[in-house]
C-alpha positions as CSV (number, residue, x, y, z in Angstrom):
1,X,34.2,127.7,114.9
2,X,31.7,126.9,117.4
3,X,32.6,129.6,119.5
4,X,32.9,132.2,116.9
5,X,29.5,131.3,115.7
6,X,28.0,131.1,119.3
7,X,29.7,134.5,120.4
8,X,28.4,136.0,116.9
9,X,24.9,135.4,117.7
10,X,25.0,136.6,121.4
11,X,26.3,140.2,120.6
12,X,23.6,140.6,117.7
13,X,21.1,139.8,120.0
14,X,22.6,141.7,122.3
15,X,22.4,144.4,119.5
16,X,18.4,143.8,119.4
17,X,17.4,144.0,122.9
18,X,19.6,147.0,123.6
19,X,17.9,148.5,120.3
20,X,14.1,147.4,121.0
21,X,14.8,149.2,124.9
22,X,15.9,152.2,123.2
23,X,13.1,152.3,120.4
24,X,10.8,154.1,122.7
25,X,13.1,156.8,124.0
26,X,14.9,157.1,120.4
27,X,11.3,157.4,118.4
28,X,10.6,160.6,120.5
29,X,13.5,162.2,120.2
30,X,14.6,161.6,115.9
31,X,13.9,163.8,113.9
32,X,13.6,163.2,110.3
33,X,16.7,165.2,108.4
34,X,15.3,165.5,104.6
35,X,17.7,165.7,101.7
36,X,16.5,166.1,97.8
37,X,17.6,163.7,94.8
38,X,16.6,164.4,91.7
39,X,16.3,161.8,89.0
40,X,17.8,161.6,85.5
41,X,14.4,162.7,84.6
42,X,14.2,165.5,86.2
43,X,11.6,164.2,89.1
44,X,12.5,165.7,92.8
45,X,12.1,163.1,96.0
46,X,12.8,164.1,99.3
47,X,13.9,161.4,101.5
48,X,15.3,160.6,104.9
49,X,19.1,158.6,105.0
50,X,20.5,157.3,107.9
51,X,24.0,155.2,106.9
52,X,24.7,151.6,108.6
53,X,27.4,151.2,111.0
54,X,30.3,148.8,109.4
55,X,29.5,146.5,107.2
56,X,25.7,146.4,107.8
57,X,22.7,146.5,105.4
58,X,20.4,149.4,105.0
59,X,16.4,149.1,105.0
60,X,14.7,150.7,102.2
61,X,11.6,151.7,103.2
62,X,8.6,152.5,101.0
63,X,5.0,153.5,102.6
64,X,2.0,153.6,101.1
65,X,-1.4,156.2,101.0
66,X,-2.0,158.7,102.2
67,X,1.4,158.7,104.1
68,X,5.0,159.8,103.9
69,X,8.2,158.4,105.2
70,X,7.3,159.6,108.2
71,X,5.2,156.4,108.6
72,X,8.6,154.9,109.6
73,X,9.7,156.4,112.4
74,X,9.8,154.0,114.9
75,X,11.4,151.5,112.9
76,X,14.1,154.2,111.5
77,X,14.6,155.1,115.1
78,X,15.3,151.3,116.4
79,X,17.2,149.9,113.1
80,X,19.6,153.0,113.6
81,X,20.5,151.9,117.0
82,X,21.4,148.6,116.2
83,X,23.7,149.6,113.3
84,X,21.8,149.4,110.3
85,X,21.5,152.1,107.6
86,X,17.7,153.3,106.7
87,X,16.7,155.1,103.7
88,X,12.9,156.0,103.6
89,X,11.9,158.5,100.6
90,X,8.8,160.6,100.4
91,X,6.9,158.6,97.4
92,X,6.3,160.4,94.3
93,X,3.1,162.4,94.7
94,X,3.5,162.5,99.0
95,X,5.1,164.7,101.6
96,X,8.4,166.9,100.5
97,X,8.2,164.9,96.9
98,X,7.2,166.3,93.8
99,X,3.2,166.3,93.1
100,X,2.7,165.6,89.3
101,X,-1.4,165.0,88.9
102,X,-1.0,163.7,85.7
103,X,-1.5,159.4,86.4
104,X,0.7,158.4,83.9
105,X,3.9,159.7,85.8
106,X,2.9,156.9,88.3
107,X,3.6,154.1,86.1
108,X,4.9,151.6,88.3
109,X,8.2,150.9,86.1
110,X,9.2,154.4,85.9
111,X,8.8,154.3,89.8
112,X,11.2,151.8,90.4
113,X,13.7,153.1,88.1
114,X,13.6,156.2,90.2
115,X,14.2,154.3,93.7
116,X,16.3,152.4,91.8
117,X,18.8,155.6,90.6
118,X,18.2,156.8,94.6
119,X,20.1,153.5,95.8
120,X,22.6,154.6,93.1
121,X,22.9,158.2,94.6
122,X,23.4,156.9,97.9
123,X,26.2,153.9,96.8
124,X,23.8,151.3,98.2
125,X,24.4,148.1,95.7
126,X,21.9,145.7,97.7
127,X,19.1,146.5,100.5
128,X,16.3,145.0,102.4
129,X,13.5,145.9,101.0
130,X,10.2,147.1,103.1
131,X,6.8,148.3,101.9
132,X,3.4,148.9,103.3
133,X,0.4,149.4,101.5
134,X,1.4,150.9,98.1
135,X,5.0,150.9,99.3
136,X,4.6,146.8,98.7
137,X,2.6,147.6,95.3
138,X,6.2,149.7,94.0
139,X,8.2,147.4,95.9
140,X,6.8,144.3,94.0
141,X,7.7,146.6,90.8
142,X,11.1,146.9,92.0
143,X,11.7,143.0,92.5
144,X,10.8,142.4,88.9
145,X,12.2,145.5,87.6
146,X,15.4,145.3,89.5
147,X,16.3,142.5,91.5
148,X,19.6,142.4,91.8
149,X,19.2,145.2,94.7
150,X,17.3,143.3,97.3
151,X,18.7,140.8,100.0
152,X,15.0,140.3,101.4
153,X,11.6,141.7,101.1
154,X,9.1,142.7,103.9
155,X,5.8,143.2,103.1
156,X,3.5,145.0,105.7
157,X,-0.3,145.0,105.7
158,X,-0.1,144.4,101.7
159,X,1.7,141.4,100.1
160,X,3.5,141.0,97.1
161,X,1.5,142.0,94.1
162,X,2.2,140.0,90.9
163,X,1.4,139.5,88.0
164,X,0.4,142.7,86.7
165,X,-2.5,143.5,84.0
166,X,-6.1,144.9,84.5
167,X,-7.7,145.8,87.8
168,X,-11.2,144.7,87.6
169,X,-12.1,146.4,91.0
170,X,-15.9,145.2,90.3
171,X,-14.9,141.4,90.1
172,X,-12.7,142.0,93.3
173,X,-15.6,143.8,95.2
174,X,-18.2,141.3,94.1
175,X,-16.1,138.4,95.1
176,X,-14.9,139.4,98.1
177,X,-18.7,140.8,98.9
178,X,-19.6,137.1,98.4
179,X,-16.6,135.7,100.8
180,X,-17.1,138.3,103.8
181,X,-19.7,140.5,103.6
182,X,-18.5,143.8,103.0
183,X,-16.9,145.1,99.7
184,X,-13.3,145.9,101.0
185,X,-12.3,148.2,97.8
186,X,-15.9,150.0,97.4
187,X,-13.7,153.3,97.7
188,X,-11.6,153.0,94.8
189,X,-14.5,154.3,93.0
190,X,-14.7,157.7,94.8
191,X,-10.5,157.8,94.5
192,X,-10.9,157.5,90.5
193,X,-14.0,160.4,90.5
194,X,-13.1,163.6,88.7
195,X,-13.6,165.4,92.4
196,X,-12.2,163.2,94.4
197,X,-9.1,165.3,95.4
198,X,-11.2,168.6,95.8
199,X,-13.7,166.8,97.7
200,X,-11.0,165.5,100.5
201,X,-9.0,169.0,100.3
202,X,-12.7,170.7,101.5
203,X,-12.7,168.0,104.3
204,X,-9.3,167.1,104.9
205,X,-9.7,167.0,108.8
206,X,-12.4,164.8,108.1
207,X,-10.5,162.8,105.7
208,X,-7.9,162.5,108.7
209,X,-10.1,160.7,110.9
210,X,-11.2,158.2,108.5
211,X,-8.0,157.3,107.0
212,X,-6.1,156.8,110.5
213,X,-9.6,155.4,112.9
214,X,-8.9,153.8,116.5
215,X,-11.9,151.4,115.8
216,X,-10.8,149.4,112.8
217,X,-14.6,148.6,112.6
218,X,-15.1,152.0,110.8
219,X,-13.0,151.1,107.4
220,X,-16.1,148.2,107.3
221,X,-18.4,150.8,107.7
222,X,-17.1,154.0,106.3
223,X,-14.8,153.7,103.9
224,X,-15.3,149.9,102.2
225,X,-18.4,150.6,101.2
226,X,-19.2,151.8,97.5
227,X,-19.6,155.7,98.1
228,X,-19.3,155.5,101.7
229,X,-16.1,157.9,101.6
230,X,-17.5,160.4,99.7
231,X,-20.9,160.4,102.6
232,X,-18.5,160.4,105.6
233,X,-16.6,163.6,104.1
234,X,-19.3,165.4,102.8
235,X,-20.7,165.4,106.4
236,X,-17.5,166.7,107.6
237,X,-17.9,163.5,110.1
238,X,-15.0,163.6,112.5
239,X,-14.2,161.0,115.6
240,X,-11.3,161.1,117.8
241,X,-7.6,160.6,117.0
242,X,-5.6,157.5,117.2
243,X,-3.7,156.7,120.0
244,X,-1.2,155.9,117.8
245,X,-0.3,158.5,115.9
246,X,1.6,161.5,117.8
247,X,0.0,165.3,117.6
248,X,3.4,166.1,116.0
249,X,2.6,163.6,113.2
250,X,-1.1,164.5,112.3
251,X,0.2,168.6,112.2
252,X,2.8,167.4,109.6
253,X,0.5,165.1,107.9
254,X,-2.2,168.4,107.4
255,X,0.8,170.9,106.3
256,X,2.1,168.3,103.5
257,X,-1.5,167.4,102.4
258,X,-2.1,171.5,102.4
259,X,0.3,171.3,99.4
260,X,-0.9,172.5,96.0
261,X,-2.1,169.0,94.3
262,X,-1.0,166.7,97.4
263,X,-4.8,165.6,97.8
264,X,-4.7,165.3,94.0
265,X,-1.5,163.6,93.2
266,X,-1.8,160.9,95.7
267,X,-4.6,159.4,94.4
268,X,-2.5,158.4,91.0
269,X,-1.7,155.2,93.1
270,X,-4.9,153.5,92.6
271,X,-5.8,155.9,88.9
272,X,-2.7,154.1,87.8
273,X,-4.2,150.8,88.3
274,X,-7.5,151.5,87.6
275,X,-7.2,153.0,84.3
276,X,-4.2,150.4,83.0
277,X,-1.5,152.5,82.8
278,X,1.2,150.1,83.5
279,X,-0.2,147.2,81.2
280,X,2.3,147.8,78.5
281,X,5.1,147.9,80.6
282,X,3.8,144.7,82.5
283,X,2.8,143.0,79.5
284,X,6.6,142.5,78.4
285,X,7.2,140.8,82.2
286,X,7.9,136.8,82.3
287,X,6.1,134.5,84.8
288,X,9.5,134.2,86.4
289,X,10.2,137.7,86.9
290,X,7.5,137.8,89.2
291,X,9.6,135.4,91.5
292,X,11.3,136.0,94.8
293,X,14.0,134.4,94.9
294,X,15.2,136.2,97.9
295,X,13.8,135.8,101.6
296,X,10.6,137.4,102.6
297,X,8.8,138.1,105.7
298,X,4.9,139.0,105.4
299,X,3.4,141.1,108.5
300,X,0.1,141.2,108.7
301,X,-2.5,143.0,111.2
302,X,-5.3,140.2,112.0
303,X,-7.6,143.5,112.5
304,X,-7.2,145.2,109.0
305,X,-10.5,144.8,106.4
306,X,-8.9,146.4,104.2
307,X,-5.3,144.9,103.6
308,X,-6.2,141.2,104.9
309,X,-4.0,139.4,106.4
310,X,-4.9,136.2,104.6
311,X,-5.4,137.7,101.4
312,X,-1.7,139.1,102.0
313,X,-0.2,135.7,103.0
314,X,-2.3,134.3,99.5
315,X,-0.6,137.0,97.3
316,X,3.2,137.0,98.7
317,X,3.7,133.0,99.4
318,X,3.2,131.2,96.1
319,X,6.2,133.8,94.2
320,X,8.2,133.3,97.8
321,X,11.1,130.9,96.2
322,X,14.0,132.2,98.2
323,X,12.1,131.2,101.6
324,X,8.7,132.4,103.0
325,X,7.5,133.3,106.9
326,X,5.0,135.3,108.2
327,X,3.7,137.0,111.6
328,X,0.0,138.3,112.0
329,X,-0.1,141.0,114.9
330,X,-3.0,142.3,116.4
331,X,-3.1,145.6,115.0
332,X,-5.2,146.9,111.8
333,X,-3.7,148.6,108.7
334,X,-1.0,150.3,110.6
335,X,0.8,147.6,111.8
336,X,3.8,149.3,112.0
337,X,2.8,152.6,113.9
338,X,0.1,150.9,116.0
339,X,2.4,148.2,117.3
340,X,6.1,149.1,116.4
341,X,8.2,147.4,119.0
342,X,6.8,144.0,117.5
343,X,7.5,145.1,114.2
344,X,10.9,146.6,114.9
345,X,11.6,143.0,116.7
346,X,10.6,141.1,113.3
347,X,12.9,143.3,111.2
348,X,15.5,142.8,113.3
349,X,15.7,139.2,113.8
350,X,15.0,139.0,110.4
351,X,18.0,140.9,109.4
352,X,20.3,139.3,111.4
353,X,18.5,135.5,111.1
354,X,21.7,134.6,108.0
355,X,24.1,136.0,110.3
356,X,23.5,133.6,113.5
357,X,22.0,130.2,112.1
């Protein structure tokens, strides 16, 4: 038994250093394949499949704003060469997926039941779970909505959110204002305006460079501050693009958010909250439904003032039942573009940590 167990855990890792060699090479050469699902209720996602090898688990990957599930590629790209299955959708609202504008089609339950009929779609029972930014917003939704489909949670850059109920963005600024000196959700404001969506359609390139910076210092600056968003834009203020992100990805970014109502319909994320559209729906929720009973891993980037990596760790570890770690990487709110080979090396490990111990 010893030696089954010993020569298990040398071909996985075997499996994870031939896969984090590879990620490189295989990241530059995928190329995302979309297919279209359309839910019982008639809402269209596109999303990008890749099935496991054997008898491995799929990653379900959910990103956040303003993104698609293109924000994945270097994980897709590493996970398939080790086996594993990946299935990363365009979120309602972002990318190839439909655009509604109205909020209310964001509610966060209705969400989940869509991902939820996706999994059924593809005949995937149970996955890990993996959200960044919003992404972790849904994919707290899903654990208390569905539960029964996850055999771990990641959460990137955001933690798990829970318990649901009223957003009192004012308390959260003026609090955090008091703890560190800057107001880290000061652009919600501009996000719930009227204009908001025309405003970053006239200055999209603009918008570009402020929502994907190289110096992490200019989310403290230009974006946390209460109308700070709206004043970069407006001065179509530009800076240079992120090492990080490939001239092939910002071109596909600017043709999906050229879409009639993308600028628009992405913003529902945070209108959602804002405006309490899924208090009903949370209000039926149990204390205990908020728990994970599963494991989770937290990544965090220890430059992010936006999606802190402490606040993160307080949000996710208290409702962390099933078992609890976490890894803060020097990177800011892209943790998993600006430094992917550490984060494709967390996932895998983490996949695979049942299988060899």
């Amino acid at each position: 038994m010893r030696l089954s167990i010993a020569f298990q855990a040398t071909a996985w890792y075997t499996i994870l250093s031939n896969a984090l060699c590879g990620t490189a090479l295989a990241a530059a050469s995928w190329n995302s394949t979309l297919s279209h699902f359309t839910t019982t209720d008639g809402t269209t996602y596109a999303y990008d499949f890749n099935p496991a090898s054997g008898s491995n688990t799929t990653f379900l990957f959910l990103h956040g704003y303003p993104s698609s599930h293109k924000d994945w590629e270097y994980q897709i790209a590493a996970l398939n060469a080790a086996g594993f299955g990946t299935l990363a959708p365009d979120m309602l609202g972002f990318g190839a997926s439909d655009m509604p504008t109205d909020p209310h089609q964001y509610r966060a339950k209705r969400l989940s039941n869509h991902l939820a009929e996706l999994l059924d779609h593809k005949a995937l029972d149970t996955v890990i779970g993996v959200g960044h930014d919003w992404g972790s917003v849904i994919l707290s939704r899903l654990a208390a909505y569905h539960p029964d489909r996850f055999e771990k949670f990641v959460f990137v850059n955001v933690g798990h959110q829970a318990p649901g109920g009223f957003v009192d963005i004012d308390a959260l600024n003026s609090m955090f204002s008091a703890e560190y000196g800057y107001t880290p959700y000061g652009y919600w404001y501009f996000f719930d305006r009227y204009d908001a969506g025309a405003v970053i359609k006239t200055h999209l390139e603009s918008f570009w460079h402020l929502v994907f910076p190289e110096n992490h210092t200019i989310w403290v600056e230009h974006l946390a501050p209460i109308s700070a968003a709206r004043s970069w834009l407006e001065a179509e203020t530009k800076t240079y693009d992120p090492s990080f992100l490939s001239a092939a990805y910002k071109s596909d970014w600017l043709a999906w958010m050229s879409r009639p109502n993308a600028t628009e319909s992405g913003l529902n994320c945070y209108r959602s909250q804002l405006r309490g559209i899924n208090d009903a729906d949370e209000s039926t929720l149990k204390t205990e439904d908020w728990e994970l009973h599963v494991p989770v891993l937290a990544i965090g980037g220890s430059l992010d003032p936006i999606g802190r990596a402490d606040l993160m760790v307080a949000s996710t570890q208290p409702w962390a039942l099933g078992g609890f770690e976490t890894k803060t990487l020097d990177s800011g709110h892209w943790t998993a573009q600006e430094l992917p080979n550490e984060v494709n090396e967390l996932l895998l490990e983490f996949a695979i940590k049942d299988l060899v111990h």
